[in-house]
C-alpha positions in Angstrom: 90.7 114.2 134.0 88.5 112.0 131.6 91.6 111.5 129.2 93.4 110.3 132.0 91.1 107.9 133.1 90.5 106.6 129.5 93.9 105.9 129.7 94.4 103.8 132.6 91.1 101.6 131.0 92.4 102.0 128.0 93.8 98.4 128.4 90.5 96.7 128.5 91.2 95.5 132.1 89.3 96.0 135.8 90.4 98.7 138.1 88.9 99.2 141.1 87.2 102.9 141.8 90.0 103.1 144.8 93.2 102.1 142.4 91.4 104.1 140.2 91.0 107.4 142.5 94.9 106.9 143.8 95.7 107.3 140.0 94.0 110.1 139.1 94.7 111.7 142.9 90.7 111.8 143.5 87.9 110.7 145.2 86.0 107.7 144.0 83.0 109.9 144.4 84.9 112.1 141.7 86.5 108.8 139.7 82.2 107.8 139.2 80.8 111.6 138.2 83.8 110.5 135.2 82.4 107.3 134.8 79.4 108.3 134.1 80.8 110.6 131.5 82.2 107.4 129.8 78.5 106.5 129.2 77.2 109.8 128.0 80.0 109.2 125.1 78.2 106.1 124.6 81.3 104.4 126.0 80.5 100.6 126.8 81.7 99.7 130.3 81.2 97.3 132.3 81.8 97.1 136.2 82.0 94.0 138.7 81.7 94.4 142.3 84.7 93.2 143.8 87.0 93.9 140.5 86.1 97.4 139.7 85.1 98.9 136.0 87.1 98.5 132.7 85.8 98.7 129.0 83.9 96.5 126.9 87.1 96.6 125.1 90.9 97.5 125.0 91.5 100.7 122.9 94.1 102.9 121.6 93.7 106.4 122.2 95.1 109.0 119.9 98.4 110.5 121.2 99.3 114.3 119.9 102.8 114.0 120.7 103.3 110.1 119.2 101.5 111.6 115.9 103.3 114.6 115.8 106.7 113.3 116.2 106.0 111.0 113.6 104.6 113.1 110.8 106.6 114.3 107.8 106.2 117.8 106.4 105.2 120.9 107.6 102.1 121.0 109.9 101.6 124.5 112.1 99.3 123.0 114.4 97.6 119.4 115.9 94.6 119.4 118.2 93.3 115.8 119.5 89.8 116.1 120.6 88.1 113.5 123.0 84.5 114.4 121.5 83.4 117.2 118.3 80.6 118.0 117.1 82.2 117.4 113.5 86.4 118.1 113.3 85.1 119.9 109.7 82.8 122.3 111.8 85.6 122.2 114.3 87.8 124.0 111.9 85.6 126.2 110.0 84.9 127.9 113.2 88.1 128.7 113.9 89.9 129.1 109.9 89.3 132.8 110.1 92.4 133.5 113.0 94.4 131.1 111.4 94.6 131.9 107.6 98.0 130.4 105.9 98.0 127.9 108.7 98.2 124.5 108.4 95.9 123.5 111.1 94.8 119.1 111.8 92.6 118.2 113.8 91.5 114.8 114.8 88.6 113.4 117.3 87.6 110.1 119.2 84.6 110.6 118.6 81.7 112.6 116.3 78.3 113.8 117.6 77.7 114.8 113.8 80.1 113.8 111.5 79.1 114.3 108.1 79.4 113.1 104.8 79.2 114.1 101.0 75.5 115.2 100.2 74.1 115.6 103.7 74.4 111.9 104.6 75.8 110.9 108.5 79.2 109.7 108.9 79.3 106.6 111.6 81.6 108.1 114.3 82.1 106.1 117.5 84.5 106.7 119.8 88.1 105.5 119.7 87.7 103.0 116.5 88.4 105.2 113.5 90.2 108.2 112.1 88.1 111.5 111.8 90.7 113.9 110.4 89.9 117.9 109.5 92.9 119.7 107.8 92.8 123.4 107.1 94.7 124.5 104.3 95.2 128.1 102.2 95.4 128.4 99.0 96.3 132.4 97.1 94.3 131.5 93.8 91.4 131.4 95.1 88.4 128.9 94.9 88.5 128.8 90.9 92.1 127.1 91.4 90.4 123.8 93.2 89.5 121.7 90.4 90.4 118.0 91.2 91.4 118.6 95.1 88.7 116.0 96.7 90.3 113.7 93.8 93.7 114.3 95.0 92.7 113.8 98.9 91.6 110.4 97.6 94.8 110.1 96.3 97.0 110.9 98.8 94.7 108.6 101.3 95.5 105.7 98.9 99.1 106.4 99.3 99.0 106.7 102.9 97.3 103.4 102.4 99.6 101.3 100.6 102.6 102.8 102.9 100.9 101.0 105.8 100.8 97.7 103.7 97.3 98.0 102.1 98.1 97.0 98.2 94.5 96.8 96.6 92.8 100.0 97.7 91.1 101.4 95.1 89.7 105.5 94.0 85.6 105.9 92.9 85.1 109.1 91.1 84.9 111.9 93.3 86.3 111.4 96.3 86.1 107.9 97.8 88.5 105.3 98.8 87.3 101.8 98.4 88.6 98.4 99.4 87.3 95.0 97.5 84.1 97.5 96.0 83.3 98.2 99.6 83.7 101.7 101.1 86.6 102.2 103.1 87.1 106.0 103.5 85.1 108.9 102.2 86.0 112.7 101.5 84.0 116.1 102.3 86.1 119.7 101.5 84.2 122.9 103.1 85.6 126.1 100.8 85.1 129.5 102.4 86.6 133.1 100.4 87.0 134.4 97.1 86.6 132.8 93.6 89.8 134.3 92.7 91.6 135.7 95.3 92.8 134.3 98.7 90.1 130.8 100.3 90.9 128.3 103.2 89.7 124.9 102.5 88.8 121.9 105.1 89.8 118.9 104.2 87.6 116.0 106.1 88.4 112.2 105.8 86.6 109.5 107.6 88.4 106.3 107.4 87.1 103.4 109.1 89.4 100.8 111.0 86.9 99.2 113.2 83.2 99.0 113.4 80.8 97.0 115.4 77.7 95.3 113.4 76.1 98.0 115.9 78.2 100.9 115.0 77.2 100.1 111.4 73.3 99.5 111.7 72.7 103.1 110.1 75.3 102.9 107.1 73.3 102.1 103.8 75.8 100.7 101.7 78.5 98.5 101.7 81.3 99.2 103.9 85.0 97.7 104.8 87.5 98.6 107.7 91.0 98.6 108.0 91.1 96.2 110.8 90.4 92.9 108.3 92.8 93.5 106.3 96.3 94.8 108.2 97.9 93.4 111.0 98.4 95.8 114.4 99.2 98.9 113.0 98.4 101.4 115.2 95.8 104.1 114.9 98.7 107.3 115.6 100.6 106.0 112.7 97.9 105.7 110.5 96.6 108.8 111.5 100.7 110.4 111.1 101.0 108.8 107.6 97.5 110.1 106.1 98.8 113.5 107.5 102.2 113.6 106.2 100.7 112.1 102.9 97.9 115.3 102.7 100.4 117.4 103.3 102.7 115.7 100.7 99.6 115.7 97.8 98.5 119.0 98.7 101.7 120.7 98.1 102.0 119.2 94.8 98.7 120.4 93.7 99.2 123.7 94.8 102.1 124.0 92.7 101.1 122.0 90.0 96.9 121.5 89.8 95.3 118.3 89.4 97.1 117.6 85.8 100.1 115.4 87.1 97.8 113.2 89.2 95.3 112.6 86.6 97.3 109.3 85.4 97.9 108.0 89.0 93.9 108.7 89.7 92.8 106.4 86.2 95.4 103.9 87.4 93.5 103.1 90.2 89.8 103.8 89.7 87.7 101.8 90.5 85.3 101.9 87.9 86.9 102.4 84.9 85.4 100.8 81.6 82.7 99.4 83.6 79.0 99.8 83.1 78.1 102.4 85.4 74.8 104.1 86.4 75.0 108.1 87.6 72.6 109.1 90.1 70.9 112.6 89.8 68.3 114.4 91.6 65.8 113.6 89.1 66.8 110.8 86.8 70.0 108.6 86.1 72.8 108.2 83.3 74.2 105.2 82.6 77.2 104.3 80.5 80.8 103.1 80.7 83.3 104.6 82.8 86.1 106.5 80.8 87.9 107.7 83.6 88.7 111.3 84.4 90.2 114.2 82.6 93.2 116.8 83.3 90.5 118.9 85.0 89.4 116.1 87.3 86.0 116.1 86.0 84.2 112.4 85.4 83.9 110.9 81.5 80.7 108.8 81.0 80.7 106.9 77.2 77.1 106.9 76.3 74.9 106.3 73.5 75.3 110.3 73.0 79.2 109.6 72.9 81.9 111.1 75.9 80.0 113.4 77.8 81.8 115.3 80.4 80.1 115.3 84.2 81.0 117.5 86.8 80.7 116.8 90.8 77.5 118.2 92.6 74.7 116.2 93.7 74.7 113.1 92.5 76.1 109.2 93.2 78.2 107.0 91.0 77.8 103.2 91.1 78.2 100.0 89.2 75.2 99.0 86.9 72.8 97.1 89.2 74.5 97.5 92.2 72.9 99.2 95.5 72.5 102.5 95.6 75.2 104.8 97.7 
């Protein structure tokens, strides 16, 4: 009954609790117990005696048919959740009945959406994308090498296909938009080093934040919004799956090696001076780019050393930490 009646507000106008009863074929004792579930998703809403309730503002809810109807390539299975803990703990819970599957899900909303290195991913309800994708893959864990780079790519893509020319890749597994953060990456591996692993794919991308939505996010930041026109949030959240599932098929057959020259293409960073944040002390250097194996080259007074991913941050020289 809540989805319903986020649908009927959905348009950001007032309904009265008796139109809004005859809809939903309730009480209006029953339409305000839902109401005040609207709150407890920290839903603004406003009411006015005499006009009714409505939200704070208009929203598009997430549609499972529209999405699915308009996604390209094979997916087994689409769940859209109203509220998740995290759609990456989502699937993990479940990747264990559904190995070989193909498995998206998407949310509203995130009580605990997380990020690379423990860090909090902004989540509030009905504004952005929060995508999980569950994915096997037969060789194993040792085959990954370069996969959060080639989620970055295929979120690019999926990018410029909705008309965004100038988004940019920042070594992992980011997405970023005039050197702000527009999207960010996290892949949960569970199985063997060599023999059969599922992988969860998680992508945040935001198209919409409030300056209180954003109060907790410690670097800079764009969204989608200020920069296309009304596309809607199924089709972007169709075209970043039918582009996963395009990018994801081509490294399973091929490895990261025939993305490495789209990836340096459109990095961000390349053969700029660079600082690399590590647990206990920092690298600088000039950015050289990536190699076949997806790993990170850093020019330095030492000459081309070779980093791998693990904890650690990559940022301009002199720019704020991420």
């Amino acid at each position: 009954m809540l989805r319903n009646l986020l649908v009927i507000l959905a348009d950001g106008e007032f309904h009265s609790g008796e139109e809004l009863g005859a809809q939903l074929g309730v009480t209006r004792a029953a339409v305000w117990k839902q109401l005040k579930k609207l709150e407890a998703l920290n839903i603004p809403l406003s009411s006015v005696k005499g006009k009714g309730y409505r939200l704070s503002d208009a929203i598009e809810l997430l549609d499972q048919s529209i999405i699915e109807e308009k996604v390209e390539g094979r997916l087994d299975c689409l769940e859209v959740l109203l509220n998740t803990d995290s759609t990456n703990s989502y699937l993990l819970d479940k990747a264990s009945d559904h190995m070989g599957k193909r498995y998206a899900v998407l949310a509203e909303k995130q009580e605990s959406g997380r990020g690379r290195r423990g860090r909090t991913w902004v989540s509030p309800f009905g504004k952005n994308i929060y995508l999980s994708m569950l994915w096997s893959f037969s060789g194993g864990i040792g085959s990954l090498e370069g996969l959060s780079l080639v989620i970055a790519i295929a979120v690019e893509r999926a990018l410029t296909d909705l008309g965004v020319d100038d988004a940019k890749l920042k070594w992992p597994n980011d997405v970023y938009l005039n050197n702000k953060k527009l999207a960010g990456i996290l892949l949960e591996v569970s199985g063997e080093y060599s023999g059969h692993c599922q992988v969860v794919i998680g992508i945040g991308l935001n198209i919409k934040l409030s300056d209180y939505d954003a109060e907790s996010i410690d670097q800079p930041w764009a969204q989608l919004s200020e920069y296309l026109g009304n596309v809607d949030r199924n089709t972007i959240a169709a075209t970043m799956i039918s582009h996963l599932i395009k990018a994801v098929e081509q490294f399973d057959k091929e490895g990261f090696k025939s993305f490495k020259d789209y990836w340096v293409s459109r990095d961000a960073f390349i053969n700029q001076e660079v600082d690399l944040i590590l647990p206990n002390k920092t690298r600088s250097g000039i950015a050289k780019g990536i190699n076949t194996k997806g790993e990170f080259l850093l020019q330095t007074d030492l000459g081309l050393e070779i980093i791998n991913a693990g904890e650690l941050s990559l940022r301009l020289k002199n720019a704020p930490l991420d």
